[in-house]
C-alpha positions as CSV (number, residue, x, y, z in Angstrom):
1,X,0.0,0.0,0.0
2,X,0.9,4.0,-0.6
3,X,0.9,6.2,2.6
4,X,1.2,9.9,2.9
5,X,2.9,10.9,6.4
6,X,1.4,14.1,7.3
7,X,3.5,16.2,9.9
8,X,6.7,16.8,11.4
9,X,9.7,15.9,9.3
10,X,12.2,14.4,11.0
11,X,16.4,13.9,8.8
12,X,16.3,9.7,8.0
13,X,12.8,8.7,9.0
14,X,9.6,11.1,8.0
15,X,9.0,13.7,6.1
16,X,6.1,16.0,6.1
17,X,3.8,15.3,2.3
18,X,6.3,12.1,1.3
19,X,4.6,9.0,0.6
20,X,5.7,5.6,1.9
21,X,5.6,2.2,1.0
22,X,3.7,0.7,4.0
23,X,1.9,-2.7,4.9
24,X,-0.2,-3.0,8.1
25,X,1.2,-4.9,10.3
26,X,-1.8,-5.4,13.0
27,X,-4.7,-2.9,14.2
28,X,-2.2,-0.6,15.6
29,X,1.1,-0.4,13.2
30,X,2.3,-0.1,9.7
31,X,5.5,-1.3,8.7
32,X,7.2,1.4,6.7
33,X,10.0,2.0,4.1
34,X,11.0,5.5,5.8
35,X,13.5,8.0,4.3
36,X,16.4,5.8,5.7
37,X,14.9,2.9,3.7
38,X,14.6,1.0,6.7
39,X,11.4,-0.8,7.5
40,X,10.3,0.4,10.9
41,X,7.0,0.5,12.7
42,X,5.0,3.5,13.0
43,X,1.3,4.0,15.1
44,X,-1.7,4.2,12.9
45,X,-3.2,6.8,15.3
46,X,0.0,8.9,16.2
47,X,2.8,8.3,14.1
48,X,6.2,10.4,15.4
49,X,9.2,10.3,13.2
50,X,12.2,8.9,14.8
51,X,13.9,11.8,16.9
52,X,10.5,13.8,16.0
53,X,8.0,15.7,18.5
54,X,5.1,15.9,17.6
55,X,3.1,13.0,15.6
56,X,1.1,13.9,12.4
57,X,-1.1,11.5,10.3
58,X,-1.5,9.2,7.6
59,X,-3.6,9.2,4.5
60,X,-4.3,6.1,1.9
61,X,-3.1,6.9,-1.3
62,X,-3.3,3.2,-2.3
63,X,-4.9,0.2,0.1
């Protein structure tokens, strides 16, 4: 699937309006190809970049 991570960027894991190449992993995580193109797990709900703040959002682009 094609995610869009909406919020704080963060150097080597999110940045704000990128989209990500994601699977979900269970009701609470999606497994992510991040800007370090590293898979790592992110919350659904609240996802915060690694050495981020603040959380943003997510939005489908592709299920």
């Amino acid at each position: 699937m094609k995610i869009q991570y909406l919020g704080e960027s963060a150097s080597s894991s999110l940045t704000n309006e990128q989209v990500y190449e994601a699977y979900q992993l269970n009701d609470f995580c999606y497994a992510v190809t991040d800007d370090s193109e590293t898979v790592r797990f992110y919350s659904i709900a609240n996802p915060v970049p690694y050495g981020g703040k603040r959380g943003g959002t997510w939005k489908v682009i592709e299920a």
